[in-house]
C-alpha positions as semicolon CSV with decimal commas, in nm:
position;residue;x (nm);y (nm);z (nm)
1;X;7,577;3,942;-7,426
2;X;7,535;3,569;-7,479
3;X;7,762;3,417;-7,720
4;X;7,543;3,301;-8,047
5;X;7,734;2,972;-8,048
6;X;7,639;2,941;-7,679
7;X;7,272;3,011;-7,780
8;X;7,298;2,707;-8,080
9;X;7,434;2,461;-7,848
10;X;7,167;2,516;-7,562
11;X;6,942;2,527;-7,796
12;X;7,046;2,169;-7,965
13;X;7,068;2,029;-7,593
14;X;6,729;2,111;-7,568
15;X;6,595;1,984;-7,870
16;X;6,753;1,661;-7,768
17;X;6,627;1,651;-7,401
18;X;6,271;1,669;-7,538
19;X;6,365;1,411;-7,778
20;X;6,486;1,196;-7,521
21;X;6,199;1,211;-7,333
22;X;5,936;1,173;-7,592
23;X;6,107;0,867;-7,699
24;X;6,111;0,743;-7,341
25;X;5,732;0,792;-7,331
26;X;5,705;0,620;-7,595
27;X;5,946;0,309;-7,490
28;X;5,747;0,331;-7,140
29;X;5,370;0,330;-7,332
30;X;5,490;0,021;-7,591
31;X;5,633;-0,174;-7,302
32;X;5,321;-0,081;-7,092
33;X;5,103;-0,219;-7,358
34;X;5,230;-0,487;-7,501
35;X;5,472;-0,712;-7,127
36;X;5,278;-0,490;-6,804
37;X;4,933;-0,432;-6,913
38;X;4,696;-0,739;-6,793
39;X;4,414;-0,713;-6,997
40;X;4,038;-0,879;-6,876
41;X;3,963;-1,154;-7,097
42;X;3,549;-1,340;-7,099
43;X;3,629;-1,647;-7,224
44;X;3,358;-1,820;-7,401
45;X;3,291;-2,203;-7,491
46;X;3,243;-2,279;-7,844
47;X;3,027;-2,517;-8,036
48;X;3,240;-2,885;-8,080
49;X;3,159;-3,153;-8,327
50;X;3,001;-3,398;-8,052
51;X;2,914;-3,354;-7,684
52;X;3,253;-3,530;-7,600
53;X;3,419;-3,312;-7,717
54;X;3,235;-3,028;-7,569
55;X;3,329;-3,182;-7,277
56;X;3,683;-3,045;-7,287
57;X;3,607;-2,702;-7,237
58;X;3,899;-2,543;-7,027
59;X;3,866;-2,472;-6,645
60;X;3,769;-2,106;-6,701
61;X;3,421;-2,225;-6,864
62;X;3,414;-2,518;-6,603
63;X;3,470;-2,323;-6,259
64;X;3,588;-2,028;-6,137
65;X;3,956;-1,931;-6,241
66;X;4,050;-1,934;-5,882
67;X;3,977;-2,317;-5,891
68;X;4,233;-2,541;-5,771
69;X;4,365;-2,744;-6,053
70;X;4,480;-3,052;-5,789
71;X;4,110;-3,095;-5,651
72;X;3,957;-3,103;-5,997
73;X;4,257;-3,366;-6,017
74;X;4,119;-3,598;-5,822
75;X;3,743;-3,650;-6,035
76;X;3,956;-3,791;-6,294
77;X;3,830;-4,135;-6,449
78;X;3,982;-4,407;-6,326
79;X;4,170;-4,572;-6,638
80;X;3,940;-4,818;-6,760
81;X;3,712;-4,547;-6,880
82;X;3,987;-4,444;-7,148
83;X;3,885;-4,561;-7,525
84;X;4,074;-4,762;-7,683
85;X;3,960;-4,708;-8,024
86;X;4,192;-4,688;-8,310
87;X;4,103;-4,298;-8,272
88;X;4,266;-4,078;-8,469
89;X;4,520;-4,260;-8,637
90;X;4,294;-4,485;-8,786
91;X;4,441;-4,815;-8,583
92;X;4,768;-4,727;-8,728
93;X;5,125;-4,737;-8,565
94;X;4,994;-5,006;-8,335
95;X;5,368;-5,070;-8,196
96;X;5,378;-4,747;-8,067
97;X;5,109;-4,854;-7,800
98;X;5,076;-5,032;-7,553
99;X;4,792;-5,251;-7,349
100;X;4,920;-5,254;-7,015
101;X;5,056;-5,026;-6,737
102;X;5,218;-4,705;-6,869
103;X;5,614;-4,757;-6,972
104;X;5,842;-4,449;-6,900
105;X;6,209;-4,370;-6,961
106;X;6,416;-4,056;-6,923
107;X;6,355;-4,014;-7,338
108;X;6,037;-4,180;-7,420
109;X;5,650;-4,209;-7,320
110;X;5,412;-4,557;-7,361
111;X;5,062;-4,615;-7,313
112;X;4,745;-4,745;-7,472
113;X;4,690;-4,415;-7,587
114;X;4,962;-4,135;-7,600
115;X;5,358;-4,235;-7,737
116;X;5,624;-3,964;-7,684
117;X;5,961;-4,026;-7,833
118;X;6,196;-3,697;-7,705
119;X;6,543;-3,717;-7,853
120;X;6,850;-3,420;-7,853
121;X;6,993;-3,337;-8,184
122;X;7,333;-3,166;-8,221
123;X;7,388;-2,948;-8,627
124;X;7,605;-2,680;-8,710
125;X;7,936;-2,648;-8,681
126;X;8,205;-2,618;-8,413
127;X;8,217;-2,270;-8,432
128;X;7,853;-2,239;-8,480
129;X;7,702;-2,523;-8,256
130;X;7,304;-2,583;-8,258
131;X;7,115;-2,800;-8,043
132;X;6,754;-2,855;-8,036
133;X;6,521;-3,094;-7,889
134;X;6,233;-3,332;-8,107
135;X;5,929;-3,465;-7,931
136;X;5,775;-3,675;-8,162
137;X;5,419;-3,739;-8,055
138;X;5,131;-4,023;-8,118
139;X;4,777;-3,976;-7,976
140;X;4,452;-4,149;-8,022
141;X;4,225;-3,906;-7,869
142;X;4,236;-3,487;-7,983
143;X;4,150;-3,459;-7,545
144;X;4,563;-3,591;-7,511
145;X;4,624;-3,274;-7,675
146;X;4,595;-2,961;-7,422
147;X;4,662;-2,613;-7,364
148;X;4,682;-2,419;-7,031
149;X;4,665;-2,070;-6,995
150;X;4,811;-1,907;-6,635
151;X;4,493;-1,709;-6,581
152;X;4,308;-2,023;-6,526
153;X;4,587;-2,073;-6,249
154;X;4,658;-1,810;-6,123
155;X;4,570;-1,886;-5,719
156;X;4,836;-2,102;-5,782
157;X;5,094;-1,875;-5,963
158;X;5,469;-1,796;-5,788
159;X;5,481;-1,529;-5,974
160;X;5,417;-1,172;-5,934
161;X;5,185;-1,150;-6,244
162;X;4,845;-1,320;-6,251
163;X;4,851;-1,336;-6,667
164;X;5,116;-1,536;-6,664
165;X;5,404;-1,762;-6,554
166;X;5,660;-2,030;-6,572
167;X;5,637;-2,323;-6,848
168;X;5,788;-2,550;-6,597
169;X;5,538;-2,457;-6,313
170;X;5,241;-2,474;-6,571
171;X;5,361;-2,802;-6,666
172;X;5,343;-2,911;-6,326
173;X;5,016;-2,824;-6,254
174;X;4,863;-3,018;-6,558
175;X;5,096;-3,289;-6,508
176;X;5,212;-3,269;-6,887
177;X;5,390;-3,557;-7,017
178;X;5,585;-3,331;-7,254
179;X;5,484;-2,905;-7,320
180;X;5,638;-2,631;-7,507
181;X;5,590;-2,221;-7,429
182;X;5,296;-2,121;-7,617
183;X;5,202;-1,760;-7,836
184;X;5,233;-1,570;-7,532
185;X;4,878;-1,381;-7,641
186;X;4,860;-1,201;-7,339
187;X;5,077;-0,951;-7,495
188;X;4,935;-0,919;-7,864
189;X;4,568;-0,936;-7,998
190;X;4,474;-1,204;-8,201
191;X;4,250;-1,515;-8,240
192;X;4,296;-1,698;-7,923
193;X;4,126;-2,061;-7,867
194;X;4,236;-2,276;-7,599
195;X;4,079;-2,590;-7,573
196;X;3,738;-2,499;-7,750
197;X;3,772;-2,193;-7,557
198;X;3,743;-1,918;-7,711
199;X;3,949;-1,616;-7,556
200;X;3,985;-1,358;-7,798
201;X;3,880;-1,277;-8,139
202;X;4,039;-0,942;-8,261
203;X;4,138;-0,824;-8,640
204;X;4,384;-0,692;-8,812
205;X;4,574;-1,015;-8,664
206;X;4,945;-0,987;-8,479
207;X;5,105;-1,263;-8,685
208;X;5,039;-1,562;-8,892
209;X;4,745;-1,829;-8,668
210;X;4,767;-2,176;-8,645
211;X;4,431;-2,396;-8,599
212;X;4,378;-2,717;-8,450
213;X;4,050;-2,867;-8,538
214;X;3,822;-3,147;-8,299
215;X;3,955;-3,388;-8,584
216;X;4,337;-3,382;-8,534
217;X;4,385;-3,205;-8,832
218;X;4,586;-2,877;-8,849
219;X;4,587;-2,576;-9,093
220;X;4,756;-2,205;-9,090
221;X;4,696;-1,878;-9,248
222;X;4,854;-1,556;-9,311
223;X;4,758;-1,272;-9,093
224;X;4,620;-1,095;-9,366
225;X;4,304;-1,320;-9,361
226;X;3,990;-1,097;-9,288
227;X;3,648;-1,192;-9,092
228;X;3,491;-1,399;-9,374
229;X;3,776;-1,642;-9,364
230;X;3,788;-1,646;-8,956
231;X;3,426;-1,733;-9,008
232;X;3,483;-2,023;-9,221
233;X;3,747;-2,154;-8,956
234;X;3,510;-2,097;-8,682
235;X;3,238;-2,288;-8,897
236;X;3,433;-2,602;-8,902
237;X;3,477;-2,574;-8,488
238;X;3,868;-2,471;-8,401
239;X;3,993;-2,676;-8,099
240;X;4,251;-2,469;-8,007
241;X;4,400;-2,147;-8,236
242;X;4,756;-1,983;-8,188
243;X;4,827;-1,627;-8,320
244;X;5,242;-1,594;-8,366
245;X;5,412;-1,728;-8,663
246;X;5,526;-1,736;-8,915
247;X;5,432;-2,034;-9,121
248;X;5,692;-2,271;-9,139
249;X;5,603;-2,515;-9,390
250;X;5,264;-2,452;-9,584
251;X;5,130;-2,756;-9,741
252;X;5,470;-2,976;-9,670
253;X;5,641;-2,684;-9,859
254;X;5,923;-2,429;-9,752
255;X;5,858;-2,069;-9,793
256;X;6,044;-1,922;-10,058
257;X;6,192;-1,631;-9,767
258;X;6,188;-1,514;-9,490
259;X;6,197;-1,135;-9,283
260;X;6,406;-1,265;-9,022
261;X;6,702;-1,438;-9,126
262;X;6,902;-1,407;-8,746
263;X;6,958;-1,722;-8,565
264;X;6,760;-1,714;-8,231
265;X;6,617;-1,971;-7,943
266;X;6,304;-2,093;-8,139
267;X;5,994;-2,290;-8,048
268;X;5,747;-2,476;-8,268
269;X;5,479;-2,733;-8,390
270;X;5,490;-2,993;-8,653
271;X;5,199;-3,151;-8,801
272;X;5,187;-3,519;-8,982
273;X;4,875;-3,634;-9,000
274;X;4,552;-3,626;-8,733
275;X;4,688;-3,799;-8,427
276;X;5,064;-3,734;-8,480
277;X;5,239;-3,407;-8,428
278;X;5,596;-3,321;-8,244
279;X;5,726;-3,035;-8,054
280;X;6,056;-2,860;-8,156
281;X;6,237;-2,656;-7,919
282;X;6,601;-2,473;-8,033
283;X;6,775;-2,378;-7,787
284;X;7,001;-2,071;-7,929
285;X;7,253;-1,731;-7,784
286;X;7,441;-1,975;-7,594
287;X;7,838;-2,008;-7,776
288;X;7,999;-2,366;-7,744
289;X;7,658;-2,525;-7,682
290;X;7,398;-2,357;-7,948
291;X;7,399;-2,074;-8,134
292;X;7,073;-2,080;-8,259
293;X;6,832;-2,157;-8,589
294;X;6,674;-1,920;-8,850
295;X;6,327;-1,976;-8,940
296;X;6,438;-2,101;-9,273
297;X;6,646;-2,385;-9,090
298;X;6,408;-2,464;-8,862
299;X;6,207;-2,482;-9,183
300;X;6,393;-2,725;-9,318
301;X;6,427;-2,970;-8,981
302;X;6,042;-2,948;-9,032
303;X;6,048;-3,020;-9,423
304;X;6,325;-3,291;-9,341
305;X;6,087;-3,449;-9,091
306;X;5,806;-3,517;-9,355
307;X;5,565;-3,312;-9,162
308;X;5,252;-3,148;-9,404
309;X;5,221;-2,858;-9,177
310;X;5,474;-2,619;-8,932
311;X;5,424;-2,287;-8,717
312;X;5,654;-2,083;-8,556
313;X;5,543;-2,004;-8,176
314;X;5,711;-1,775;-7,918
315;X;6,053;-1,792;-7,904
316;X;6,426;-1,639;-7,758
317;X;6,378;-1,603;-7,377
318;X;6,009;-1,753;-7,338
319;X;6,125;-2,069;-7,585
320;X;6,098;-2,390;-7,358
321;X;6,037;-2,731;-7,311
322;X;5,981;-2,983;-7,027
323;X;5,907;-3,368;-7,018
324;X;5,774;-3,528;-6,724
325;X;5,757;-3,195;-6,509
326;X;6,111;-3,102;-6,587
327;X;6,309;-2,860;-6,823
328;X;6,398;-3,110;-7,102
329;X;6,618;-2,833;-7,260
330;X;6,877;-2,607;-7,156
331;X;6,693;-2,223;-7,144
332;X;6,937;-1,959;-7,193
333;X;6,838;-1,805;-6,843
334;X;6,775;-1,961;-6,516
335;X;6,424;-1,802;-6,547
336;X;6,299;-1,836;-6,887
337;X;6,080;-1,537;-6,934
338;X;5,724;-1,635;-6,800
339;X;5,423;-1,704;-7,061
340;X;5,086;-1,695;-7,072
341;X;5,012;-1,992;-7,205
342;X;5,138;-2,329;-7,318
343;X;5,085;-2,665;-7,517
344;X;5,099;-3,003;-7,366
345;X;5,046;-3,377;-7,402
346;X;4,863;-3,567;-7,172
347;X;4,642;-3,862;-7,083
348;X;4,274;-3,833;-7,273
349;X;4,118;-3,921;-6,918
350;X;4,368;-3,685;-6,695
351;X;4,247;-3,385;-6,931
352;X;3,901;-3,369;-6,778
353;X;4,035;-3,267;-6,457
354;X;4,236;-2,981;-6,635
């Protein structure tokens, strides 16, 4: 006769074998669908303010995605078709421009229309290091500021995964002065417009969006919006919208709190005024070198900064930056985790071969 004590614990092993493997169904279906799946996108040109503008449409409207980016390279303008109109900053900051042949250093970016200033800045404390990275940015022309997205290069991708791939080897292929990892919205629905691209338009959102309209001037909004207030940012013809967050300064103002309060690797954009903007990139899990920001720091770098306008974009292992088609920060891996997407700086005349 079986020993009732027997029975109970076979009976509790089983109970937790089924468990077990219900949650591992479940860990295997949420990985599955939200880092393996590669969902089919039909990416669709939007109306922009002018036909200039329009003309900016990314590759996947332009060609096939299997296009190589380095012939479409070579169509570029030659340089004396760039404007140089006082643009978007209104012919302000004039020193940060110059007239002549592009200047370069190892830290900083000079021409008649695009000024990059990319400096390292060491906080915390001994015990609790933080370094993060500032590219403060000056444009003329809204075409300087690009996005690429790895399905649009993905005959040229090392990687195993057409959907998406390194920052650094995205970076590369655009020739980016300076770029930062992206939303990574191959891997969440949302509002995604690349470019006046649009390449996906789903509600309820995954986060907070960020919009960048043909006029350099930048907004965000809570994920709670619904489809009359997407159609009213549509209406005013996005230039490129990010779904991540959260907001990190709304209307030049900290949040009162945040959900997260753990320090982490974090990645994010800054907004001034139309025609100036800068990238910050935190560099974070790394002890002696950088632990690490909260949202609420970061937050404050932003508030600290003077900028109107921040937004929180993909962080820990995708968060990167490069300058000059090399890693400008110090990734906590080797191999940053790969991304869909990314933003970038760049010539206004280079960008219509992108």
């Amino acid at each position: 006769m079986t020993n009732p004590k027997n029975r109970r614990i076979k009976r509790l092993l089983t109970a937790i074998i089924a468990d077990l493997l219900v949650l591992g169904a479940l860990l295997g279906g949420f990985t599955y669908f939200y880092f393996l799946r590669e969902r089919d996108y039909s990416p669709k040109a939007l109306e922009s303010p002018t036909p200039a503008a329009a003309s900016t449409a990314s590759e996947a409207t332009k060609a096939p995605a299997s296009a190589d980016p380095t012939q479409q390279a070579q169509a570029t303008p030659e340089p004396e078709s760039i404007s140089t109109d006082t643009g978007l900053l209104g012919g302000k900051y004039t020193e940060k421009f110059n007239t002549g042949e592009v200047e370069q250093t190892e830290n900083t970016y000079k021409s008649a229309n695009v000024s990059i200033e990319v400096s390292t800045v060491t906080a915390g404390t001994e015990s609790k290091p933080i370094t993060y990275y500032v590219a403060d940015i000056y444009i003329k022309d809204i075409n300087s500021f690009r996005t690429a997205v790895a399905l649009d290069y993905k005959d040229q991708n090392q990687g195993s995964r057409k959907n998406v791939m390194s920052t650094l080897q995205l970076s590369q292929l655009t020739n980016a002065i300076v770029a930062i990892s992206g939303d990574s919205f191959a891997f969440h629905d949302g509002i995604v417009v690349r470019n006046g691209v649009e390449w996906e338009n789903k509600l309820p959102l995954y986060g907070d969006i960020c919009v960048l309209y043909y006029d350099g001037t930048m907004e965000t909004y809570s994920q709670k919006i619904k489809r009359a207030d997407v159609d009213a940012i549509y209406a005013k013809k996005p230039y490129q919208i990010w779904t991540f967050g959260p907001q990190l300064l709304i209307d030049g103002q900290m949040p009162t709190s945040f959900a997260n309060t753990k320090a982490n690797p974090l990645c994010a954009i800054g907004y001034y005024e139309p025609g100036h903007y800068c990238f910050i990139l935190v560099d974070g899990r790394q002890k002696d070198y950088s632990w690490g920001m909260t949202y609420a720091e970061l937050s404050k770098v932003f508030f600290d900064l003077g900028c109107k306008v921040a937004f929180n974009l993909d962080g820990g292992d995708t968060a990167v930056m490069t300058y000059l088609g090399e890693w400008r920060n110090q990734p906590e891996e080797s191999s940053p985790r790969e991304t869909s997407d990314i933003l970038y700086i760049i010539e206004p005349a280079a960008s219509s071969g992108q």
